[in-house]
Structure formats: structure tokens, C-alpha cells
KOLPANU-554245 format. One record per residue (C-alpha): residue number from 1; residue in one letter; chain; y, x, z. Coordinates in Angstrom, 2 decimals. Last residue first. Example, Ala and Ser with C-alpha at 12.3 -4.5 7.8 and 13.67 -1.06 7.14 Angstrom:
% KOLPANU-554245
<i: 2 | aa: s | ch: A | py: -1.06 | px: 13.67 | pz: 7.14>
<i: 1 | aa: a | ch: A | py: -4.50 | px: 12.30 | pz: 7.80>
This chain:
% KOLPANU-554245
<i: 181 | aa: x | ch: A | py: 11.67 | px: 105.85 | pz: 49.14>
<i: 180 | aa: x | ch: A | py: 8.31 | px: 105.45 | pz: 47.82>
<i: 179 | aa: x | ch: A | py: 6.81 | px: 101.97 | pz: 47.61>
<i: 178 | aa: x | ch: A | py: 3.56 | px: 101.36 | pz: 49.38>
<i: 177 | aa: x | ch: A | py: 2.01 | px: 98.23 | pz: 48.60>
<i: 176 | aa: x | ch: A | py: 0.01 | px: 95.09 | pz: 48.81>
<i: 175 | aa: x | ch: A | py: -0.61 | px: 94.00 | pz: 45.37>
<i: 174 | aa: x | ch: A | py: 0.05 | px: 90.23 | pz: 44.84>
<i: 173 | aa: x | ch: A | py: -3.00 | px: 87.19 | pz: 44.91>
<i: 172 | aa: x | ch: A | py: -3.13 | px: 84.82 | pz: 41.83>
<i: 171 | aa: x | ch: A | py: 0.17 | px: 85.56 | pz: 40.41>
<i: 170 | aa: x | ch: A | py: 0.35 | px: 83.65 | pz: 37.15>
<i: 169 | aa: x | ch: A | py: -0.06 | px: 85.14 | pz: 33.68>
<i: 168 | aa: x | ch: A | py: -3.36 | px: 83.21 | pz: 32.95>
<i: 167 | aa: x | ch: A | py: -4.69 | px: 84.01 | pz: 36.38>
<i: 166 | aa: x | ch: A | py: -3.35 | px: 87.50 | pz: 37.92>
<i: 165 | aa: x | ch: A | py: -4.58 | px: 89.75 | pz: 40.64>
<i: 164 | aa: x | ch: A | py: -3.35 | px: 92.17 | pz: 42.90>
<i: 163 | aa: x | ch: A | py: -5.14 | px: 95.43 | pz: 44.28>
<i: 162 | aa: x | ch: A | py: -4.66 | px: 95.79 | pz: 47.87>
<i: 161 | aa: x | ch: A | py: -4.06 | px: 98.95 | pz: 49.69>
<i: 160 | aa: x | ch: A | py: -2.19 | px: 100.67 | pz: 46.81>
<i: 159 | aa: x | ch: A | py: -0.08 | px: 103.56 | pz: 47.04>
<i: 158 | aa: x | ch: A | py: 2.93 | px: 105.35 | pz: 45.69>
<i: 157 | aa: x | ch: A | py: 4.60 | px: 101.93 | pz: 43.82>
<i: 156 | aa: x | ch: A | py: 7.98 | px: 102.88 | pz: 42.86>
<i: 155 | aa: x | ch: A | py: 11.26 | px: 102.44 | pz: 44.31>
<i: 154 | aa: x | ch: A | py: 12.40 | px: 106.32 | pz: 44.59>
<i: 153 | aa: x | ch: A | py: 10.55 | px: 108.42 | pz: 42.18>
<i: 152 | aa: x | ch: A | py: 6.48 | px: 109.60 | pz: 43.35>
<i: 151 | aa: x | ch: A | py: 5.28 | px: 113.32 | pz: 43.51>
<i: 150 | aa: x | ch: A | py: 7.99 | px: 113.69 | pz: 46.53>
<i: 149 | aa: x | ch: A | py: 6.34 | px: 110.95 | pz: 48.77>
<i: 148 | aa: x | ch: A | py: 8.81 | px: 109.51 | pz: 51.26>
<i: 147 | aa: x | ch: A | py: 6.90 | px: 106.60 | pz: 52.31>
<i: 146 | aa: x | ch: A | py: 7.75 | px: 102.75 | pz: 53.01>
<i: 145 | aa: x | ch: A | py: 5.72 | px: 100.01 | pz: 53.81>
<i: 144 | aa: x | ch: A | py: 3.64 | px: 97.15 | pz: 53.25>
<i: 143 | aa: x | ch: A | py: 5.21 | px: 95.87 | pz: 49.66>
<i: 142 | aa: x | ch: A | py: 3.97 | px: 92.33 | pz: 48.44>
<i: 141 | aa: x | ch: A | py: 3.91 | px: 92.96 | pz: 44.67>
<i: 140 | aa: x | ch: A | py: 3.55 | px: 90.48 | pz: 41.86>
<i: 139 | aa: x | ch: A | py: 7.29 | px: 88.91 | pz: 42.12>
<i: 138 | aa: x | ch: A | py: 8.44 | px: 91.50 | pz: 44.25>
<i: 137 | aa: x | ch: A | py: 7.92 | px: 94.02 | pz: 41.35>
<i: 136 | aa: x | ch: A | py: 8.00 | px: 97.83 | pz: 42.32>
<i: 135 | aa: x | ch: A | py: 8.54 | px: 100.00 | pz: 39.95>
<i: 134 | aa: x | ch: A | py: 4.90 | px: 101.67 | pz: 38.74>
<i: 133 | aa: x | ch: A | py: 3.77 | px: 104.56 | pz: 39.56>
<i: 132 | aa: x | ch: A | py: 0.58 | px: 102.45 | pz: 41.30>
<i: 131 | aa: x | ch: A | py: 0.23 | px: 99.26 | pz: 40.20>
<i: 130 | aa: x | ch: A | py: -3.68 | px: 97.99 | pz: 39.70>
<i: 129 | aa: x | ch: A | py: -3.25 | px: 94.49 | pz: 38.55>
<i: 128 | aa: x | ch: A | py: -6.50 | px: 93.12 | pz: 38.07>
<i: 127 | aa: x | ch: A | py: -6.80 | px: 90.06 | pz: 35.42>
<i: 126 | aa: x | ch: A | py: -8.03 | px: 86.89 | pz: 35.52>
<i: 125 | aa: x | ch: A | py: -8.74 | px: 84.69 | pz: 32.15>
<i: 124 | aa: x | ch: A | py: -11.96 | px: 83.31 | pz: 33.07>
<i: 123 | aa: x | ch: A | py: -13.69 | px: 86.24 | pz: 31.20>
<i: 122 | aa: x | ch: A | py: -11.73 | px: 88.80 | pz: 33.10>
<i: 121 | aa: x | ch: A | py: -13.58 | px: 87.13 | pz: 36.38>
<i: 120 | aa: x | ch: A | py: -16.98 | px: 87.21 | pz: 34.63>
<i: 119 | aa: x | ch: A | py: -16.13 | px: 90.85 | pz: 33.42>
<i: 118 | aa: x | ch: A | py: -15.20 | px: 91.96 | pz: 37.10>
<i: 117 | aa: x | ch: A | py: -18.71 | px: 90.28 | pz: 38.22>
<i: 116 | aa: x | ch: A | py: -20.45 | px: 92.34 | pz: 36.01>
<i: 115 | aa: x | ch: A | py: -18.85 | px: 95.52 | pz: 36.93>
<i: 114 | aa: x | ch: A | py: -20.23 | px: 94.67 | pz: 40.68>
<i: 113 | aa: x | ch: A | py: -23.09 | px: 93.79 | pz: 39.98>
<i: 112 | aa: x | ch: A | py: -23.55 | px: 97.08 | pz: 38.11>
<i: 111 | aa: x | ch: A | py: -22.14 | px: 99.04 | pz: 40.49>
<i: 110 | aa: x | ch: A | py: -23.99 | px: 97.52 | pz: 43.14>
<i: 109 | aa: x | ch: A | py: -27.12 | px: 98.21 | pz: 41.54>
<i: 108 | aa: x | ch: A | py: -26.66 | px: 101.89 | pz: 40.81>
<i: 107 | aa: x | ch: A | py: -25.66 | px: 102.08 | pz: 44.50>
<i: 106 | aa: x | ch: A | py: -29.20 | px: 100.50 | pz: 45.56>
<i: 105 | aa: x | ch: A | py: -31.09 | px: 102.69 | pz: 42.84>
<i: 104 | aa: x | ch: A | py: -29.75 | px: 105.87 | pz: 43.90>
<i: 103 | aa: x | ch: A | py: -27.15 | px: 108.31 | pz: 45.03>
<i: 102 | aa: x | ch: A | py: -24.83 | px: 108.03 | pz: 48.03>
<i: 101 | aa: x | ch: A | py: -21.55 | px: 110.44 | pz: 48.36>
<i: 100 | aa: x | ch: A | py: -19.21 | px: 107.05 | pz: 46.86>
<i: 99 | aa: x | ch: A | py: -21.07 | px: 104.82 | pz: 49.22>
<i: 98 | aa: x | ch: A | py: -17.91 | px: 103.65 | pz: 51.73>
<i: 97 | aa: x | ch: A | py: -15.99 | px: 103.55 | pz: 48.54>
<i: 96 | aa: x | ch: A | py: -18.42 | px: 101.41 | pz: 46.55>
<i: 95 | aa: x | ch: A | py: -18.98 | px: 99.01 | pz: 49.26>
<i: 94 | aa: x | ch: A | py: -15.09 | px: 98.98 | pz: 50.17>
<i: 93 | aa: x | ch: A | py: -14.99 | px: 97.81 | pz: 45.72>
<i: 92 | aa: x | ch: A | py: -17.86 | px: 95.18 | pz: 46.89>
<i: 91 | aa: x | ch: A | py: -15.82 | px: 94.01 | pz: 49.77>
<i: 90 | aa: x | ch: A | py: -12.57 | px: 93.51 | pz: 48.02>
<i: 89 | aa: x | ch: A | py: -14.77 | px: 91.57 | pz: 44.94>
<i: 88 | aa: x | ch: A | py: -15.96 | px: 88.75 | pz: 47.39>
<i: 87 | aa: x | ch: A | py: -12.80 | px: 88.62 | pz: 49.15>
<i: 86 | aa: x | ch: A | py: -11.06 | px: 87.95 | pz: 45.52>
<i: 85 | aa: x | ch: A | py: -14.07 | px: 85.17 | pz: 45.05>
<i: 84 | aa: x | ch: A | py: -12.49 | px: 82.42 | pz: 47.03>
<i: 83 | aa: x | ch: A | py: -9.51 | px: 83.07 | pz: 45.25>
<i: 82 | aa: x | ch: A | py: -11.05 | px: 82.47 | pz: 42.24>
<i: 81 | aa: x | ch: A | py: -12.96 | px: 79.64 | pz: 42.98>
<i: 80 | aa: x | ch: A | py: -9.51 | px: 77.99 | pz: 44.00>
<i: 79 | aa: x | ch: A | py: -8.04 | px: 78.81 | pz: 40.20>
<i: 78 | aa: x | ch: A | py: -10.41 | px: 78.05 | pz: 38.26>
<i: 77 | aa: x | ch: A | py: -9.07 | px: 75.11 | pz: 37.10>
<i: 76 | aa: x | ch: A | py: -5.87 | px: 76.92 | pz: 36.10>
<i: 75 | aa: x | ch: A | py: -6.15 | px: 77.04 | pz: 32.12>
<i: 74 | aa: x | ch: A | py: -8.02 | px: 74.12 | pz: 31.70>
<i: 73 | aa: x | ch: A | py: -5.19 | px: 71.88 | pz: 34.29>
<i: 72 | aa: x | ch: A | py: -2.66 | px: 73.99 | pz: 32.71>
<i: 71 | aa: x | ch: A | py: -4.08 | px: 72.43 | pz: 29.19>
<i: 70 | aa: x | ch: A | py: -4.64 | px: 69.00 | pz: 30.40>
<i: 69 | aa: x | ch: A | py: -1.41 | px: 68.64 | pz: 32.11>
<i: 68 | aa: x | ch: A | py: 0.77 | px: 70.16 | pz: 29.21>
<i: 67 | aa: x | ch: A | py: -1.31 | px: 67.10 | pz: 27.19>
<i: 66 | aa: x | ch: A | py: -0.48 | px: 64.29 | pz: 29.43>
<i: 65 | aa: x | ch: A | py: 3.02 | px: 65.71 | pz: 29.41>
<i: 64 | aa: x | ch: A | py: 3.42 | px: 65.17 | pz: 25.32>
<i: 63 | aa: x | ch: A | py: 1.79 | px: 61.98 | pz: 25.47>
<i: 62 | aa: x | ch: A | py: 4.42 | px: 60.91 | pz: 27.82>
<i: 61 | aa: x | ch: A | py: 6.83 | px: 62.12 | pz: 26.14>
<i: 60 | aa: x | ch: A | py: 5.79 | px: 60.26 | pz: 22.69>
<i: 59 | aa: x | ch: A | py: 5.05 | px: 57.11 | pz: 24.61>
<i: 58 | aa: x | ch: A | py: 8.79 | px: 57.57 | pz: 25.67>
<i: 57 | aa: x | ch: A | py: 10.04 | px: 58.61 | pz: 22.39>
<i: 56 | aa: x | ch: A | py: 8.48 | px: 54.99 | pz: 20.91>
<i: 55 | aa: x | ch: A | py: 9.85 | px: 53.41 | pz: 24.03>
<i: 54 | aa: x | ch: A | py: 13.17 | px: 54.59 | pz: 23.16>
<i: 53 | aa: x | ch: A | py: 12.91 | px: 53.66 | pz: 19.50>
<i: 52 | aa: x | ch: A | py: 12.04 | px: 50.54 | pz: 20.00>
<i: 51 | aa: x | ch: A | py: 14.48 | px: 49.28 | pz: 22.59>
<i: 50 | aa: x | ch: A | py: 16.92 | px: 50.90 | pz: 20.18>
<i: 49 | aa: x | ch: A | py: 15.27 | px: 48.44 | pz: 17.57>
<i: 48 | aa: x | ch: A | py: 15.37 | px: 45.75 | pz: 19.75>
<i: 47 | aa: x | ch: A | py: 19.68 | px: 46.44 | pz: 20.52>
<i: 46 | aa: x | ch: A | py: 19.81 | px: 46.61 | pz: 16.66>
<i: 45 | aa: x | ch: A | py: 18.30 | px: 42.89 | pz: 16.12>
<i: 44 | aa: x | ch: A | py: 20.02 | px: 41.89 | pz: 19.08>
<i: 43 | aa: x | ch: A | py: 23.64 | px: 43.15 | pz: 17.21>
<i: 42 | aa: x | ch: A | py: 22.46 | px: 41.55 | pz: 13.96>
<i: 41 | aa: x | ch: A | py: 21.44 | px: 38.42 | pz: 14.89>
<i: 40 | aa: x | ch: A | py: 24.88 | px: 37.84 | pz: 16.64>
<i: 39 | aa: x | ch: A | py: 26.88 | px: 39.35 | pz: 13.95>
<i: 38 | aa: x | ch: A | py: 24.82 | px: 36.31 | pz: 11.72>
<i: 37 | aa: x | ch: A | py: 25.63 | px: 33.92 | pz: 14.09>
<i: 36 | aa: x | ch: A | py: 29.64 | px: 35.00 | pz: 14.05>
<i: 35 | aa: x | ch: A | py: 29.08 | px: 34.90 | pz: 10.11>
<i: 34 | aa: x | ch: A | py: 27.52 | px: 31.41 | pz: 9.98>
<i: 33 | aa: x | ch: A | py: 30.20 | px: 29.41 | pz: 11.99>
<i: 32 | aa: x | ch: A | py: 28.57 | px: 26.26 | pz: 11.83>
<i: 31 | aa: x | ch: A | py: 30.28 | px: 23.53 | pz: 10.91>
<i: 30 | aa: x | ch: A | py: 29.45 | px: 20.55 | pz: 13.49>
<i: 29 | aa: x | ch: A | py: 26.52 | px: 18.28 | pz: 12.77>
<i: 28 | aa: x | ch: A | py: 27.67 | px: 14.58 | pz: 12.36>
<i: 27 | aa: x | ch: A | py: 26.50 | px: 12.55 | pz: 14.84>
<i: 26 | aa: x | ch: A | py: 23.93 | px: 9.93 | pz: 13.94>
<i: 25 | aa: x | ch: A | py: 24.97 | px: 6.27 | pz: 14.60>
<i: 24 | aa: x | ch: A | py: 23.08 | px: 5.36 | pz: 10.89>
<i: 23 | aa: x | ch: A | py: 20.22 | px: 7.03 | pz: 12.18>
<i: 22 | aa: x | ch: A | py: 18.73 | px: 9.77 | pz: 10.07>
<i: 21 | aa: x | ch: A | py: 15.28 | px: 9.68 | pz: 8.12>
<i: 20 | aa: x | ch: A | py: 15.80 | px: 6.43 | pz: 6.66>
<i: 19 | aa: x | ch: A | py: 19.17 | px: 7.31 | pz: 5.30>
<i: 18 | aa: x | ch: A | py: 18.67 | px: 10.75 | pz: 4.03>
<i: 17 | aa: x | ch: A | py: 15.89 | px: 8.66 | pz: 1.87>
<i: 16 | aa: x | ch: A | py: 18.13 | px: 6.36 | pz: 0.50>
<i: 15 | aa: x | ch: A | py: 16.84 | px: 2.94 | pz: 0.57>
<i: 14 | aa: x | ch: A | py: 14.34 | px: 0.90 | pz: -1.22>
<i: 13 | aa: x | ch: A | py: 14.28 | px: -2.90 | pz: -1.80>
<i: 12 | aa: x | ch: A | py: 12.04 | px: -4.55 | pz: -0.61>
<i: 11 | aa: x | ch: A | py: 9.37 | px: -5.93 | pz: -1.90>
<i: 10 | aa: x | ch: A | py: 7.56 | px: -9.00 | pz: -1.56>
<i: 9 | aa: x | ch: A | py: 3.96 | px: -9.34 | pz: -1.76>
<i: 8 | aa: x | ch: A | py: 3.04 | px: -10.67 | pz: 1.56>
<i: 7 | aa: x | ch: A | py: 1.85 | px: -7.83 | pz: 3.42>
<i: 6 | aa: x | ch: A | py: 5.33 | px: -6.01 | pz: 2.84>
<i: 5 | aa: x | ch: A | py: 5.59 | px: -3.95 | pz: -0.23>
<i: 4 | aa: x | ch: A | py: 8.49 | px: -0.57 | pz: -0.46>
<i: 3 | aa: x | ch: A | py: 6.15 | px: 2.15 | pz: 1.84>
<i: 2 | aa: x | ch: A | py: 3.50 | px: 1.47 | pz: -0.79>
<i: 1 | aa: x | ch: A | py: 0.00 | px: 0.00 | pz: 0.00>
């Protein structure tokens, strides 16, 4: 049945369609100002895309310090088992002193262990810092005392009571020194 036909047959007759879909006692719509909505549009369109763009570098950064941590936490994780083994290597090199005038299988071993266990540590990325003649360093040097030693210039290193050590270019443990006066 069309829109236009009653039930009975008749027809009616039809109207515009802008008038059936609005009430006569419709409002008018006001003019729109169309450029001050458009300058609106704009300026939140270009405050989401700064939005953007700072949480873009964020993620970035973030990424970025996720990765430093991994590496120094690769580069460093040995850190604590290292120190624990510095004692370890102290006694073995006092071992070696206290044997120097022995010969035999025993000392032969513990010259071995103990060159093996300076390569494991070197493997790790540690390194012995043996400074003697050197100018003193208070960053990887803990000085003891002074001594007047004539074979040695003023401010350097003239004996070493405790080697230092270094992980990955950090101070693991400093020399303890004697620095010539």
C-alpha cells in the first residue's frame, strides 16, 4: 500500500517531503558560523596530535631506558659474585707468597687453579688493577700511607697491599696504597 492511499481507496494528496519530516512549529536553525567551528576542529585536532607525538617520544624513552637497564643489568650481574670471590683470589695470591720456596705437585696445583680462576674472572669482564709507579688515582685507589721512597716521584703509587679490581670499567674493589711523598 502506498504512503498516499487510505484503506478506503481515496488518496490524498501528497505533501512536501521537508514538510512531513519537520514540524510546521519547527525553529529555524541558526547560521552557523562555519569558520570559528572549523578553527575549533583544527586547534583540538593539533592539541591530539601533540598528545601524539609526546606519548609516541615517551614510549620511545621508555623503550630506550628499558634497554640501558638490560644491558647494565648483563654487564653488572656479576657483580655480587664477584666480590664475594675477591677474598677468594687474596688468599690464593697469600698462598702463593707464603709457598714461593716450596716445590711440587701441591704448588703446581695452586698455580694452576689459581691462573684459572683469574681467566674466569677476566672472562666476566673483571680486570686486576695492579698500580704501582703509577699517579695515584682516588677514584680507583684507596691510599694507606705515606713513604719517602727515593726510587719512586712524589704522588705515585710505591707499594701495593691490595690489588684493585675493575668490572666493565667500574671500580669493583680500589688498590690500597702507598703513595710516595
Amino acid at each position: 500500500m502506498q504512503d498516499n492511499e487510505l484503506k478506503n481507496g481515496q488518496t490524498v494528496p501528497p505533501q512536501d517531503e521537508a514538510a512531513q519530516q519537520a514540524p510546521a512549529d519547527a525553529p529555524e536553525l541558526p547560521d552557523l558560523d562555519l569558520s570559528a567551528e572549523l578553527a575549533k576542529a583544527q586547534a583540538k585536532a593539533a592539541e591530539n596530535y601533540d598528545l601524539y607525538v609526546r606519548a609516541v617520544a615517551e614510549t620511545d624513552n621508555t623503550r630506550r631506558r628499558a634497554s640501558e637497564d638490560v644491558a647494565k643489568a648483563r654487564k653488572f650481574g656479576i657483580e655480587k659474585f664477584a666480590e664475594s670471590m675477591l677474598p677468594v683470589v687474596d688468599s690464593m695470591e697469600k698462598a702463593l707468597e707464603a709457598s714461593a720456596n716450596e716445590k711440587g705437585p701441591l704448588k703446581e696445583g695452586l698455580e694452576i687453579t689459581y691462573r684459572q680462576l683469574l681467566s674466569a674472572l677476566e672472562h666476566n669482564g673483571m680486570k686486576c688493577e695492579n698500580p704501582v709507579g703509577l699517579k695515584f688515582d682516588p677514584n680507583t685507589m684507596q691510599a694507606i700511607t705515606m713513604v719517602k721512597d727515593p726510587a719512586v716521584q712524589p704522588g705515585c703509587v710505591a707499594t701495593v697491599f691490595q690489588r684493585g679490581w675493575k668490572i666493565a670499567d667500574r671500580v669493583l674493589r680500589p688498590a690500597m696504597v702507598a703513595v710516595a711523598q
